[in-house]
C-alpha positions in Angstrom: 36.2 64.1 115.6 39.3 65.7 114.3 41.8 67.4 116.8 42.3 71.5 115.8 45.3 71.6 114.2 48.3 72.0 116.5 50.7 74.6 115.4 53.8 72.9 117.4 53.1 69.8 114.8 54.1 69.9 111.2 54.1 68.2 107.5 54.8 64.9 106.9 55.6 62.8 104.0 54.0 59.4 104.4 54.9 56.5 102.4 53.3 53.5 102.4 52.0 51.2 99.2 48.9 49.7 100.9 46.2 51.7 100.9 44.0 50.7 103.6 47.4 51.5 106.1 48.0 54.5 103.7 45.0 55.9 104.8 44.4 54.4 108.6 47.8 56.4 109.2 47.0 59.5 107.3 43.8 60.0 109.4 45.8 59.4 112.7 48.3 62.0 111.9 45.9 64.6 111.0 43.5 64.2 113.8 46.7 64.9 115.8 46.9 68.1 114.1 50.2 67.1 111.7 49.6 68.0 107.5 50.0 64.8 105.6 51.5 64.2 102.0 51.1 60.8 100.5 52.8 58.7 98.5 52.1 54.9 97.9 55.8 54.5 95.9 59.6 55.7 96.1 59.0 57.3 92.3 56.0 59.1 94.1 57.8 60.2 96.9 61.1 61.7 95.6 58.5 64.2 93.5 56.9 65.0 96.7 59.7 65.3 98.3 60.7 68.3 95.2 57.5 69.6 95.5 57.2 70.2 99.2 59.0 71.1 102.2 58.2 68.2 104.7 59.5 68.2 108.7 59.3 64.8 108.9 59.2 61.7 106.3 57.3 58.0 107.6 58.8 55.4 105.0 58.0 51.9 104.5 60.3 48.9 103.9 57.8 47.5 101.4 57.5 49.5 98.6 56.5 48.4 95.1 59.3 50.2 93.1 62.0 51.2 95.4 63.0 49.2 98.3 62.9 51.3 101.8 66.3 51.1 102.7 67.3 52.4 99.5 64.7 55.1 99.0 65.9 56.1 102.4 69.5 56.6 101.1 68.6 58.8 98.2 67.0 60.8 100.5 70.0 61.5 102.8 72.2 61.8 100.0 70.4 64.7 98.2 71.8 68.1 99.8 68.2 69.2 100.0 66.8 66.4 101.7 69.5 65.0 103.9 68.7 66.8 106.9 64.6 65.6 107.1 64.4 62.7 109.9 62.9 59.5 108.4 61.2 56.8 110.3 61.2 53.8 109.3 58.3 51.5 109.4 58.1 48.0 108.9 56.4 44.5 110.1 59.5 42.7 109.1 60.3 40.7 112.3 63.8 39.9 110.4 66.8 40.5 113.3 69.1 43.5 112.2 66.4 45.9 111.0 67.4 48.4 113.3 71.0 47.9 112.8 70.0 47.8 108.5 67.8 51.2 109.1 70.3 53.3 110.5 73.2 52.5 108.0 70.5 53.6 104.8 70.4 57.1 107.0 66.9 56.8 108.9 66.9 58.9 111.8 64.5 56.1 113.7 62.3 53.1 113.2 59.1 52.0 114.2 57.2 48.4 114.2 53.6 47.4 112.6 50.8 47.6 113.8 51.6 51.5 114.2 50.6 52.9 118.1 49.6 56.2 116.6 50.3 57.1 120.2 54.0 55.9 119.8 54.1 57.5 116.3 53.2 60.7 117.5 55.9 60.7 120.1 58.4 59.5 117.9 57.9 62.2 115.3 57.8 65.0 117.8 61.3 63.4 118.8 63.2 63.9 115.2 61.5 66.8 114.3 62.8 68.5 118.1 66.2 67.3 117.3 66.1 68.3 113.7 65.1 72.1 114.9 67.9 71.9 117.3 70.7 70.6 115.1 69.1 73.6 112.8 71.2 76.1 114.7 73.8 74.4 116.3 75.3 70.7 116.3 75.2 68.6 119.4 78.4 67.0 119.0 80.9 70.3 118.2 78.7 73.0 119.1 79.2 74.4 115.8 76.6 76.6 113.8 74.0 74.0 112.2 72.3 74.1 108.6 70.2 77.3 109.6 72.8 79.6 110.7 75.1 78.6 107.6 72.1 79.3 105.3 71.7 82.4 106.9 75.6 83.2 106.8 75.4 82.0 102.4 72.8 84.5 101.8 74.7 86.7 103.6 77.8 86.7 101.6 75.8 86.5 98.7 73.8 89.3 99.2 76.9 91.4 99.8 78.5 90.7 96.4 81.9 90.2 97.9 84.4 87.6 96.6 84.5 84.6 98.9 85.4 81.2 99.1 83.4 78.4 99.9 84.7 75.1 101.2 83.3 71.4 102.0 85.1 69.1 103.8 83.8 65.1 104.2 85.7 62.1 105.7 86.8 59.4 104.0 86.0 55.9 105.5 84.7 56.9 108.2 81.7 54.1 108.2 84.5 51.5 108.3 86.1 53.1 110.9 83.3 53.5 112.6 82.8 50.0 112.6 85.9 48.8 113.7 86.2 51.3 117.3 82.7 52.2 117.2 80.8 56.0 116.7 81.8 57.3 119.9 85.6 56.9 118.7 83.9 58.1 115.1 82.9 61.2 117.4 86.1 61.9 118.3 87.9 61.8 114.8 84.8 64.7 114.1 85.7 66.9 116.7 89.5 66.7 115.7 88.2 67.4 112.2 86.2 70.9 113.7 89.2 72.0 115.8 91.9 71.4 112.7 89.6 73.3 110.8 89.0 76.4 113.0 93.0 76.1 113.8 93.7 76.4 109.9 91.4 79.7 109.2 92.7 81.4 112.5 96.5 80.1 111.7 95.7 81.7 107.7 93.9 85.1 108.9 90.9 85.0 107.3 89.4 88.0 108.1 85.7 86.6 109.0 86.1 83.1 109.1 82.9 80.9 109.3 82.9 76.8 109.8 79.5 75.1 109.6 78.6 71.6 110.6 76.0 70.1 108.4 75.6 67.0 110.4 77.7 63.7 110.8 81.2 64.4 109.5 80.1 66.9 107.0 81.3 70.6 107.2 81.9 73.5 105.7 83.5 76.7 106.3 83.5 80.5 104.6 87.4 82.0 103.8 88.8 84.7 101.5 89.2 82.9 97.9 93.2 83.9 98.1 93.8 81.5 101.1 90.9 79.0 100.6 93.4 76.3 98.7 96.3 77.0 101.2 93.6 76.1 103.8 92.2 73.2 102.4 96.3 71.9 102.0 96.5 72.9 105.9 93.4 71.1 106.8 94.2 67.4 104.8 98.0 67.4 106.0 97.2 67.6 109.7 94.7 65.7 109.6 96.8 63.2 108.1 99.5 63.6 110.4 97.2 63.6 113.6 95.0 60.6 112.7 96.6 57.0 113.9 96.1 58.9 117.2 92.5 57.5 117.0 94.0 54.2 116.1 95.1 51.2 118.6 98.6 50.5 119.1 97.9 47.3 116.4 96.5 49.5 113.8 98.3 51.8 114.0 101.6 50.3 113.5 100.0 48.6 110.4 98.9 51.5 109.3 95.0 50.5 109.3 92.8 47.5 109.7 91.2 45.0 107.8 87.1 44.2 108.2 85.1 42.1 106.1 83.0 43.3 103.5 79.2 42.3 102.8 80.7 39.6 100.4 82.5 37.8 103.9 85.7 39.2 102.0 88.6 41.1 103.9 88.5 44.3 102.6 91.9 46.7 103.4 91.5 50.3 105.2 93.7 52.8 105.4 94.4 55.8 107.7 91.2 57.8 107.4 91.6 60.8 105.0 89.6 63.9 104.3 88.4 65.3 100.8 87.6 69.2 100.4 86.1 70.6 97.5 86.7 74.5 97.0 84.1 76.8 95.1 85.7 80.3 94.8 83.1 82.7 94.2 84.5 85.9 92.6 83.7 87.4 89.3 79.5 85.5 89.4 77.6 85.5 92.4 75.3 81.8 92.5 71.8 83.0 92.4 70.7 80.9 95.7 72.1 79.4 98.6 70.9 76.1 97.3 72.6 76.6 93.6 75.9 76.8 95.5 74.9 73.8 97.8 74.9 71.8 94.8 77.9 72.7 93.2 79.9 72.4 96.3 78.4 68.8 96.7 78.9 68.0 93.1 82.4 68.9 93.1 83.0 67.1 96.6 81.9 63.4 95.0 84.4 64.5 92.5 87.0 65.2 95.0 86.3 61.4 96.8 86.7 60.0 93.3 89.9 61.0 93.4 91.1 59.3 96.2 91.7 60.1 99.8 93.3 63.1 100.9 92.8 65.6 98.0 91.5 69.2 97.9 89.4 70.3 94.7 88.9 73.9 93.2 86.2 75.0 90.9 86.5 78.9 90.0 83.0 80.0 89.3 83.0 82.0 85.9 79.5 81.3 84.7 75.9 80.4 86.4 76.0 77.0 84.9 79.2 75.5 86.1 81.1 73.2 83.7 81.6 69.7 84.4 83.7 69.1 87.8 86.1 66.9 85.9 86.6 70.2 83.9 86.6 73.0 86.2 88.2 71.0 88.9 92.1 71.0 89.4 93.3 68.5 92.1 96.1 68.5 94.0 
């Protein structure tokens, strides 16, 4: 008999090729009171994923088009989709799963056969941390992906000139392999206090800084000092950072690890890379539409090379090309 449905539970997106599991787990999840969206392929997921809003995604190693792992990286590359917690679900008894899971982006794992008791609880877990992280991040107790949408629509409703600003680390997974992610935490936190620092040190009127999660950020300025911020934000970083390096390191000026070839691959000093959408004389017509510049114009601004700040100057709805809008420094 089927549970009434639970309002604390939500939609999920389940992906799984075989049928017979397809189903078994559907029926689980919905006598629990959960909405389920299926998919039996990656191709059939990503549309699902654009056509619906899902909590919570339950992906599959096994897939018939798209492998797991990499199916799981799209997802938590797209800005739209990064923030939805994925479990993973396999009966691969393969070692390094876990470890193989949480470096494509899932947010946990789970073994076959599924305890839907187990499932339940695991869900529940990532969609709780996922609402919490919605208004303010764990690790720098700045405002989360909820209170920065709500500050976007804000500044676009209002018509004003403003400048929008995304900041990512470069390297960071390297480092974080070489000292671990609690030292990784550190080098985050630095990055949250240079940037609040820089907006206070520059007078923005009403600054902002969100964190969207892992070393991602961005923050709200006045379009005449935005660039002047971004320059502020890169050089101290780069002057501060072989503080998070051993003595060793440090006086070599990085590390070297091997690469998934067994080669020894060289690493620098860690860097940052900000992209810089002034909005003046066009207002974007969504918080999203700006999302996506500002991400475009970021992978530009890593392209580049570590350590460079990016500027697009938004004169039209459809943006041109970063590579032609964007001026590096």
């Amino acid at each position: 008999m089927s549970a009434e449905r639970n309002p604390s539970k939500c939609k999920v997106l389940l992906v799984e090729d075989t049928q017979t599991l397809l189903q078994m787990v559907s029926m689980t999840l919905e006598e629990r009171g959960y909405t389920v969206i299926q998919a039996s392929d990656g191709i059939t997921a990503l549309e699902m994923l654009a056509e619906h809003a899902p909590e919570a995604i339950v992906l599959d190693i096994n897939l018939p088009d798209i492998d797991g792992f990499e199916l799981c990286k799209r997802i938590k590359s797209e800005p739209r989709s990064r923030n939805i917690p994925v479990l993973m679900m396999t009966a691969m008894g393969k070692s390094g799963f876990e470890v193989m899971s949480i470096e494509a982006g899932a947010d946990d794992f789970i073994p076959k056969p599924i305890d839907p008791m187990v499932l339940d609880a695991r869900i529940q877990m990532v969609v709780r941390r996922m609402r919490r992280e919605r208004f303010a991040n764990a690790l720098t107790g700045l405002p989360a992906n909820a209170l920065t949408e709500e500050r976007l629509n804000f500044q676009i409703a209002r018509g004003k000139p403003f400048a929008l600003s995304f900041i990512d680390i470069d390297g960071l997974r390297a480092y974080n392999q070489r000292y671990g992610h609690d030292r990784g935490d550190l080098v985050i936190r630095h990055l949250a206090n240079l940037t609040l620092e820089a907006l206070r040190f520059n007078g923005t009127a009403e600054p902002f800084v969100g964190h969207l999660g892992g070393d991602d950020f961005v923050f709200v300025s006045d379009p005449d000092v935005s660039e002047r911020i971004g320059d502020s934000i890169v050089r101290g970083f780069e002057l501060s950072v072989l503080d998070f390096y051993d003595d060793e390191d440090r006086a070599h000026g990085g590390f070297n690890l091997k690469n998934r070839r067994g080669d020894m691959e060289r690493h620098g000093p860690l860097t940052v890379s900000i992209a810089v959408v002034n909005v003046t004389d066009v207002m974007p017509s969504s918080v999203v539409a700006l999302m996506d510049v500002g991400a475009e114009l970021l992978r530009y601004a890593k392209q580049l090379g570590g350590g460079t700040v990016v500027m697009e100057r938004r004169q039209s709805e459809a943006p041109a090309p970063a590579s032609d809008e964007a001026e590096s420094e």
